[in-house]
ChimeraX commands (.cxc) that place a marker at each C-alpha (Angstrom):
marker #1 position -0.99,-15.55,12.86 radius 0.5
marker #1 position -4.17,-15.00,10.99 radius 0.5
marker #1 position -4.98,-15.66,6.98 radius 0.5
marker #1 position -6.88,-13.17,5.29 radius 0.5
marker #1 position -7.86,-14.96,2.02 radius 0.5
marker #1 position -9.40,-13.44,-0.57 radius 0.5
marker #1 position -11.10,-14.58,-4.34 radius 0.5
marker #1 position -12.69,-11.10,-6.48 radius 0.5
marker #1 position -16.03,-10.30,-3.68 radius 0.5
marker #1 position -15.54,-13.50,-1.99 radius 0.5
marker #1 position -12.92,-13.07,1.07 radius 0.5
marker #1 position -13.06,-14.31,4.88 radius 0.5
marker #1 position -10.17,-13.82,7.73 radius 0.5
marker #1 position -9.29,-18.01,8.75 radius 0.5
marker #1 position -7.64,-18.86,11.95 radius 0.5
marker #1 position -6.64,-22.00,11.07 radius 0.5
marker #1 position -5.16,-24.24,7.83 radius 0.5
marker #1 position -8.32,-25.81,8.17 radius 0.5
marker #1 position -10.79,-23.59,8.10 radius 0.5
marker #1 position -8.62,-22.00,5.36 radius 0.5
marker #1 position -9.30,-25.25,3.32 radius 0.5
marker #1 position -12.90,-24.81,3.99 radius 0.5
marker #1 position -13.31,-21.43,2.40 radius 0.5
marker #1 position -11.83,-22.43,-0.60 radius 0.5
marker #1 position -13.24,-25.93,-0.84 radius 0.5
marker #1 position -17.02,-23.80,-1.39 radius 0.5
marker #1 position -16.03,-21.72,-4.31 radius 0.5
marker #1 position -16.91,-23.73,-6.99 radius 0.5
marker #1 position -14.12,-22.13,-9.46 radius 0.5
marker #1 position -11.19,-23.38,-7.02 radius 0.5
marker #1 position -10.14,-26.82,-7.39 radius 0.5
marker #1 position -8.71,-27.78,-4.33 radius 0.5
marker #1 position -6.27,-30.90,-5.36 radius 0.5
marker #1 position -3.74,-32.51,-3.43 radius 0.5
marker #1 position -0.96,-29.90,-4.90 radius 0.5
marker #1 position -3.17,-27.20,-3.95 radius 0.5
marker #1 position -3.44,-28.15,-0.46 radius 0.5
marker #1 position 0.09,-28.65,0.27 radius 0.5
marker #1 position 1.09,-25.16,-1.51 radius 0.5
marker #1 position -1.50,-23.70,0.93 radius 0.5
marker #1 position 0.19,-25.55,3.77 radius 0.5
marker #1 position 3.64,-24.48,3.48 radius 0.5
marker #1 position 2.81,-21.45,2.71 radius 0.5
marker #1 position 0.99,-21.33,6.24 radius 0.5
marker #1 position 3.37,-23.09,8.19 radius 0.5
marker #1 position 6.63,-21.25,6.82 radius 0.5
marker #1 position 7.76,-18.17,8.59 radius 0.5
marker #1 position 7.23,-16.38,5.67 radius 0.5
marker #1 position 5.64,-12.75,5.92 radius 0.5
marker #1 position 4.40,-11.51,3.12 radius 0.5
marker #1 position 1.45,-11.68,0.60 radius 0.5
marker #1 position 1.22,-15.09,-1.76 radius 0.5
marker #1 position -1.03,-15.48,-5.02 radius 0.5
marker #1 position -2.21,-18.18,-6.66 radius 0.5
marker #1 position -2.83,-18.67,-9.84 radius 0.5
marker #1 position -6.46,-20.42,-10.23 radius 0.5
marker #1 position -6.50,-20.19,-14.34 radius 0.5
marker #1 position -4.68,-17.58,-16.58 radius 0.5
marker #1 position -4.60,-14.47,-15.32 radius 0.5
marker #1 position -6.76,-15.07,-12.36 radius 0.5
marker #1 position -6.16,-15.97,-8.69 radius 0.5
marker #1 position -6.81,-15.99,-4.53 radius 0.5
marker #1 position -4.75,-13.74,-2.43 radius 0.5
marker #1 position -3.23,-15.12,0.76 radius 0.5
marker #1 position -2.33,-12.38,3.30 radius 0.5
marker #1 position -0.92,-13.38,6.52 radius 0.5
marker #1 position -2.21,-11.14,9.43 radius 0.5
marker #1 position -2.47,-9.72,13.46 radius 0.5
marker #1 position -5.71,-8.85,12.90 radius 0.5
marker #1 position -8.36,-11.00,14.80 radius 0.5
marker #1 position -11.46,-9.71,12.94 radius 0.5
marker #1 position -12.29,-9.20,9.33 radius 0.5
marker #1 position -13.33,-5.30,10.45 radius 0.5
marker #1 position -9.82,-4.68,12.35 radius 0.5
marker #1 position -8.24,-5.95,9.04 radius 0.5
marker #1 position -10.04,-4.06,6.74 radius 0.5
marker #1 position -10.40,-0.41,8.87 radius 0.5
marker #1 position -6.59,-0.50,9.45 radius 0.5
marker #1 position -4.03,-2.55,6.85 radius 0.5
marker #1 position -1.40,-2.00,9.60 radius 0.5
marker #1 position -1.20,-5.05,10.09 radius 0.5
marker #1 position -0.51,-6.64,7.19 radius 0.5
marker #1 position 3.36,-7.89,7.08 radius 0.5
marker #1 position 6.69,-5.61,4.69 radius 0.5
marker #1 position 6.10,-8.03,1.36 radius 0.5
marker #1 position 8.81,-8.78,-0.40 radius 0.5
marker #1 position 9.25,-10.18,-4.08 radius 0.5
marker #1 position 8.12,-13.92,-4.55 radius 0.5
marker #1 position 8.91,-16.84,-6.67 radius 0.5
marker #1 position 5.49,-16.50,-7.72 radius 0.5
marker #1 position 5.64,-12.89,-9.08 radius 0.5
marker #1 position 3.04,-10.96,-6.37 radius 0.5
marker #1 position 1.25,-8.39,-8.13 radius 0.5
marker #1 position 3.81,-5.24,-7.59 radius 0.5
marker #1 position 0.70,-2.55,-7.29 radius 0.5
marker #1 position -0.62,-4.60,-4.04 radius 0.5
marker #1 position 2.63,-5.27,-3.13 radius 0.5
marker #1 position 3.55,-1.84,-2.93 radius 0.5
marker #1 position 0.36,-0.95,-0.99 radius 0.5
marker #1 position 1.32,-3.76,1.41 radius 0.5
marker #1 position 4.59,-2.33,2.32 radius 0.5
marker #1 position 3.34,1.57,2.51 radius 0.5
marker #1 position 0.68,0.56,4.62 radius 0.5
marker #1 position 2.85,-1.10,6.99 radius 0.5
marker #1 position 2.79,0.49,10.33 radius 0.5
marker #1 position 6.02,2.21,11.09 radius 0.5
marker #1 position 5.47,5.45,13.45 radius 0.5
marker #1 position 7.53,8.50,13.06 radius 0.5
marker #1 position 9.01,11.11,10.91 radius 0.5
marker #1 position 8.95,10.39,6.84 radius 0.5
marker #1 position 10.31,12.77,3.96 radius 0.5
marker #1 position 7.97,12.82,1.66 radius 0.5
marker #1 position 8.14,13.64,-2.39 radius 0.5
marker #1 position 5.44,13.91,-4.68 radius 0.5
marker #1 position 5.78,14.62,-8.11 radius 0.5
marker #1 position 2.10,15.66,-9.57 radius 0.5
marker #1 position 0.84,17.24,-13.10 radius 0.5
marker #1 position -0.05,20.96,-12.02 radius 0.5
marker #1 position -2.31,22.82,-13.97 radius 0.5
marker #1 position -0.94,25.99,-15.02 radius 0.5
marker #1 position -2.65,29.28,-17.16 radius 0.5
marker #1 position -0.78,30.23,-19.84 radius 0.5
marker #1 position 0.68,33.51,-19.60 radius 0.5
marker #1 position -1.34,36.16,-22.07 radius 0.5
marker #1 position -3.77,33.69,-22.72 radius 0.5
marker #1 position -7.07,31.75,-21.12 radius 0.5
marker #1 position -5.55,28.10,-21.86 radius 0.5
marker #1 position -4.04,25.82,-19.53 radius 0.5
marker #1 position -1.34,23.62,-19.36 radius 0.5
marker #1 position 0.04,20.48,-17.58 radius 0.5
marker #1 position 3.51,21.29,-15.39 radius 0.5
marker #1 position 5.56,18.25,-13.53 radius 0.5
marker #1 position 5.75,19.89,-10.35 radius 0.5
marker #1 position 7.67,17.95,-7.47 radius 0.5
marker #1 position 6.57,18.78,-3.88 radius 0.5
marker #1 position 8.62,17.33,-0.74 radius 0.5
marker #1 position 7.63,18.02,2.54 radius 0.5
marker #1 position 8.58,16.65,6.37 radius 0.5
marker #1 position 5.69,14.28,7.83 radius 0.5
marker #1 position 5.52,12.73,11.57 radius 0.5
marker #1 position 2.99,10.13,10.94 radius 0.5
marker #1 position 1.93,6.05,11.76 radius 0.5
marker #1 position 2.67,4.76,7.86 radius 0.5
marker #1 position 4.49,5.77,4.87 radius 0.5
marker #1 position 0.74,5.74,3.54 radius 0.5
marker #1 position -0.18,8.00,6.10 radius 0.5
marker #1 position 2.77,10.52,4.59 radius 0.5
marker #1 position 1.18,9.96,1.12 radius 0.5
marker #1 position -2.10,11.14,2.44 radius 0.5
marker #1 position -0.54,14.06,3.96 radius 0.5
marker #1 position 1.25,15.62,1.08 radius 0.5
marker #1 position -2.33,14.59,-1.12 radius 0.5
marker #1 position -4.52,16.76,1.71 radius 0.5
marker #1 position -2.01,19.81,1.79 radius 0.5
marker #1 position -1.70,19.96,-1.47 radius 0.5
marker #1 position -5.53,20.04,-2.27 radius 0.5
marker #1 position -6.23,22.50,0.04 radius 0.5
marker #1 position -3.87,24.77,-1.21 radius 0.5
marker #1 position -5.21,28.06,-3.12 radius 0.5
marker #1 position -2.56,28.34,-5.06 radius 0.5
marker #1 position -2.70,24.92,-7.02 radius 0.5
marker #1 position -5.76,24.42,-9.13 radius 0.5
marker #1 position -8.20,21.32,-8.45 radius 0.5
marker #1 position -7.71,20.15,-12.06 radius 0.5
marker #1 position -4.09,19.04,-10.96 radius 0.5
marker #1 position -3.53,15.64,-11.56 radius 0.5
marker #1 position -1.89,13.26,-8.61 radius 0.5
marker #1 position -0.09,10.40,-8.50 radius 0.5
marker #1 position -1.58,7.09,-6.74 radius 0.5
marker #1 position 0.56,6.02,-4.01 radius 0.5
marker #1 position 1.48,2.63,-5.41 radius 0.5
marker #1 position 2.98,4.82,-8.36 radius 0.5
marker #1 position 6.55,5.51,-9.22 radius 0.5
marker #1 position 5.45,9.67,-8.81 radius 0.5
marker #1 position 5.17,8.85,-4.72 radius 0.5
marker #1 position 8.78,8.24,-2.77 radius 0.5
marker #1 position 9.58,8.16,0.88 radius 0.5
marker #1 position 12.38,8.04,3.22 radius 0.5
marker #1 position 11.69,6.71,6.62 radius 0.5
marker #1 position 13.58,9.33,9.26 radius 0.5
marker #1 position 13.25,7.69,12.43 radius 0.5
marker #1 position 11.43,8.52,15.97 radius 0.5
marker #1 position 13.09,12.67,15.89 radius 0.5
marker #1 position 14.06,14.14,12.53 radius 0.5
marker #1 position 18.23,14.34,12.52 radius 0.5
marker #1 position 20.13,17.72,13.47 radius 0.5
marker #1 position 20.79,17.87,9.71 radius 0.5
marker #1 position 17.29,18.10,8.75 radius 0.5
marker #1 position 15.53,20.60,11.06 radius 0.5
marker #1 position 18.78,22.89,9.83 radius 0.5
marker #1 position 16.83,23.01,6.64 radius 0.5
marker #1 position 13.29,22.64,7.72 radius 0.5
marker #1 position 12.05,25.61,5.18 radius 0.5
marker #1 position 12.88,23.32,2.80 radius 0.5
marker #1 position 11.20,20.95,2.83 radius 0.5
marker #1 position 7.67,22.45,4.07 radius 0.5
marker #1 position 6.91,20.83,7.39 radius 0.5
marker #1 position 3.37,19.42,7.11 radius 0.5
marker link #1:1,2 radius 0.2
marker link #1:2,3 radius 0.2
marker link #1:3,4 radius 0.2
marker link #1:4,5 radius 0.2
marker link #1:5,6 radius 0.2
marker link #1:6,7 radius 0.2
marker link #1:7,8 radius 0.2
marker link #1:8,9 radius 0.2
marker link #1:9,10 radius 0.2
marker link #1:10,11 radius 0.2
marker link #1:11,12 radius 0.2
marker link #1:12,13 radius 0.2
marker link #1:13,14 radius 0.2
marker link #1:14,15 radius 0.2
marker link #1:15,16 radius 0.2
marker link #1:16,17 radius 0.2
marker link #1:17,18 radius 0.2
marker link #1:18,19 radius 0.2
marker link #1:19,20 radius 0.2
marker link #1:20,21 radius 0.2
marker link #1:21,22 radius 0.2
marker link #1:22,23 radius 0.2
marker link #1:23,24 radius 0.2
marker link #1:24,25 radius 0.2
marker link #1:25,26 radius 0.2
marker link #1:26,27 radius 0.2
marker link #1:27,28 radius 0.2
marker link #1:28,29 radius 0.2
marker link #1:29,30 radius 0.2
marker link #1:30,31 radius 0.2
marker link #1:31,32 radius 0.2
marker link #1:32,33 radius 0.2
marker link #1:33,34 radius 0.2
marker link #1:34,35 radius 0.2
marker link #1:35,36 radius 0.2
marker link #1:36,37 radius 0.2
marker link #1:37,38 radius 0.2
marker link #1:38,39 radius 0.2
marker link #1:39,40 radius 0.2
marker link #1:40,41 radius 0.2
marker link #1:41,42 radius 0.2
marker link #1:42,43 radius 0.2
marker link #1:43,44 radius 0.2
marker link #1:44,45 radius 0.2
marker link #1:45,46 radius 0.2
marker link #1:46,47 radius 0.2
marker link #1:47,48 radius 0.2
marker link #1:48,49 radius 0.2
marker link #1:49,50 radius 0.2
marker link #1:50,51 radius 0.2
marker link #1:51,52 radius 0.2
marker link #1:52,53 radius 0.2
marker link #1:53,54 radius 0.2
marker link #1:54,55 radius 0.2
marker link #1:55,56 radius 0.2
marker link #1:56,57 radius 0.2
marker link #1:57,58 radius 0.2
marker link #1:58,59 radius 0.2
marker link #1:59,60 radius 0.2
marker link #1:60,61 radius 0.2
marker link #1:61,62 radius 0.2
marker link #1:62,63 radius 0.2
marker link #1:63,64 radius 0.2
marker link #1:64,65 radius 0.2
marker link #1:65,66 radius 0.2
marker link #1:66,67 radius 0.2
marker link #1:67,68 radius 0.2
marker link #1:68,69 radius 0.2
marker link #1:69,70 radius 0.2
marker link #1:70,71 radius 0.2
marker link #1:71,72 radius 0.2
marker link #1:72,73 radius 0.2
marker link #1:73,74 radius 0.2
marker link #1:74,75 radius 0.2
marker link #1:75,76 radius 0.2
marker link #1:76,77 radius 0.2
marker link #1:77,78 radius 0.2
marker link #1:78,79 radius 0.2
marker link #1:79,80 radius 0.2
marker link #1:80,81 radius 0.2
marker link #1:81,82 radius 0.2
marker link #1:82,83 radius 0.2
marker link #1:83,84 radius 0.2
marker link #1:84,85 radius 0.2
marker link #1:85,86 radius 0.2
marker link #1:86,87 radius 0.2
marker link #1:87,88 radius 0.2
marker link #1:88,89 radius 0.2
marker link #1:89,90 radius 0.2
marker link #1:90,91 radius 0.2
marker link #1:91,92 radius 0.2
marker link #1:92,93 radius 0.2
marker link #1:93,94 radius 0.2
marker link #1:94,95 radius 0.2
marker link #1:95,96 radius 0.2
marker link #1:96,97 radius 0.2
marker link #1:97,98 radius 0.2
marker link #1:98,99 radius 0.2
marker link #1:99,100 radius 0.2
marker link #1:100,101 radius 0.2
marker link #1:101,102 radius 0.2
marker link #1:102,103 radius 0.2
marker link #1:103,104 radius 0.2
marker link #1:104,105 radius 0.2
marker link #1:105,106 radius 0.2
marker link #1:106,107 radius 0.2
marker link #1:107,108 radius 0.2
marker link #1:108,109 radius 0.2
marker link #1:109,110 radius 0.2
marker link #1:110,111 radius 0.2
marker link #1:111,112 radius 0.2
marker link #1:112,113 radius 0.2
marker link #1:113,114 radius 0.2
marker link #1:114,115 radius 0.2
marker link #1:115,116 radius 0.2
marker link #1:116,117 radius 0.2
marker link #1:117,118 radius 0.2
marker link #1:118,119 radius 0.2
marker link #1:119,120 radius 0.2
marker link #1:120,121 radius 0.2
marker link #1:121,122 radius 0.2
marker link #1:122,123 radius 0.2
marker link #1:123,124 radius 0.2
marker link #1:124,125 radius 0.2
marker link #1:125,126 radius 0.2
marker link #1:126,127 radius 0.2
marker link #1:127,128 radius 0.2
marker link #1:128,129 radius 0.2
marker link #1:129,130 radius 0.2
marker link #1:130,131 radius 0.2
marker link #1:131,132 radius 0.2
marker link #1:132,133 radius 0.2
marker link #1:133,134 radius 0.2
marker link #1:134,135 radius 0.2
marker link #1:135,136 radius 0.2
marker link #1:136,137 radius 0.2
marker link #1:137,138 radius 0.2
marker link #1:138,139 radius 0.2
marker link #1:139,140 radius 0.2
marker link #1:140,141 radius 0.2
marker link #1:141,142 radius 0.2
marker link #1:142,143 radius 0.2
marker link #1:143,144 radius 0.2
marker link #1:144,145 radius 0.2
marker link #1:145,146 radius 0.2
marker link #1:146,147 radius 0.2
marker link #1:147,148 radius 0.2
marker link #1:148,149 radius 0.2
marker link #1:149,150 radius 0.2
marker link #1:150,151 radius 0.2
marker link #1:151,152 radius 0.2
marker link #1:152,153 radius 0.2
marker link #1:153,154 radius 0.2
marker link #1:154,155 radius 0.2
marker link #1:155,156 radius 0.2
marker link #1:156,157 radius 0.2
marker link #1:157,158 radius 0.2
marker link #1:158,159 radius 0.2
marker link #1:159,160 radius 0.2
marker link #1:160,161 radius 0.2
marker link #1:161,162 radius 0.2
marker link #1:162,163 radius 0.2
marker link #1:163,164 radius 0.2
marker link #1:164,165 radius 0.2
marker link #1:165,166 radius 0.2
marker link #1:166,167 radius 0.2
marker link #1:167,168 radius 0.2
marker link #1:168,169 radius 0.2
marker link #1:169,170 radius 0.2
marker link #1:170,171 radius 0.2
marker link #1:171,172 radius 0.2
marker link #1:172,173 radius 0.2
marker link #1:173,174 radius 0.2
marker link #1:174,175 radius 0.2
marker link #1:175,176 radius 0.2
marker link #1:176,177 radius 0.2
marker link #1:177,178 radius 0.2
marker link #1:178,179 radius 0.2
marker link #1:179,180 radius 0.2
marker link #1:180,181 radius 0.2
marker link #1:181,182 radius 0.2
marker link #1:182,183 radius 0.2
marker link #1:183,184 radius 0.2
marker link #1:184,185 radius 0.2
marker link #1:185,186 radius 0.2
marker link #1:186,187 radius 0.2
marker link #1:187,188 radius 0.2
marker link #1:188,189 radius 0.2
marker link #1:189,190 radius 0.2
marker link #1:190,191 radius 0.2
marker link #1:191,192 radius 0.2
marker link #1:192,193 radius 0.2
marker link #1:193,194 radius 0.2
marker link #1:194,195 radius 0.2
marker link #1:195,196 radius 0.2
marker link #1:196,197 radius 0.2
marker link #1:197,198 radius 0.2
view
């Protein structure tokens, strides 16, 4: 298991506890203490999956990620590998936690829902207004990220919805997913009209 450390533009994939102590030991805002180092270490050593923080003053810190990848460029091309988070002592930023656990490679079927602000004309006039639409739709894809995308691409291509819509980010509450398995159940195709199959 690789470490995929990163402090604002600085950030370098480590193979090793010591070259991990290495990176850190050059950035001149990171004190690396005796606390420090043992943090780092049983973080490393633990079977632990998912994404730590570290706080290096207020409101500022280096992200720990463990990872597959064995280069920097397989890392950053393709998140798949990063491990599912889940919540820590240390109170992981939700919004990256999130993206950790939608990027997280899980092939197959996903039912998407997307709730977006659709621009609509007012009827008998030439304003606009804002509508909560919701749209859910069948994917077969490699991510719940990947279903995200989906829904995002078919529903900016459609005529009928005006560019000015506004969409959610998929770290949002507005983006939800439900992981199918390999074949969509007998249940499901029954009512593949609805949801859209995209």
């Amino acid at each position: 298991m690789n470490i995929y450390v990163r402090y604002f533009d600085q950030d370098a994939l480590v193979y090793n506890f010591s070259d991990l102590l290495d990176f850190l030991s050059a950035i001149p805002d990171i004190r690396v203490t005796e606390e420090l180092t043992e943090e780092l270490r049983r973080y490393v050593e633990s079977d632990m999956p998912y994404p730590k923080r570290i706080k290096v003053r207020p409101r500022v810190y280096f992200i720990l990620i463990k990872t597959m990848a064995e280069t920097m460029e397989e890392f950053k091309s393709n998140r798949k590998q990063i491990m599912q988070p889940a919540a820590d002592a240390d109170g992981f930023n939700k919004k990256e936690q999130r993206l950790a656990e939608i990027s997280s490679p899980r092939g197959g079927w996903y039912k998407g829902t997307l709730r977006f602000k659709r621009v609509i004309q007012i009827p008998g006039t030439v304003k606009f207004r804002y509508q909560d639409t919701e749209f859910v739709a069948l994917v077969k894809t490699h991510s719940a990220f990947g279903c995200y995308e989906r829904l995002l691409n078919h529903l900016k291509q459609r005529t009928d919805i005006d560019q000015r819509s506004q969409f959610p980010s998929a770290k949002g509450q507005n983006f939800e997913y439900e992981y199918l398995g390999d074949s969509l159940p007998a249940e499901v195709l029954e009512e593949a009209q609805n949801p859209a199959l995209v």
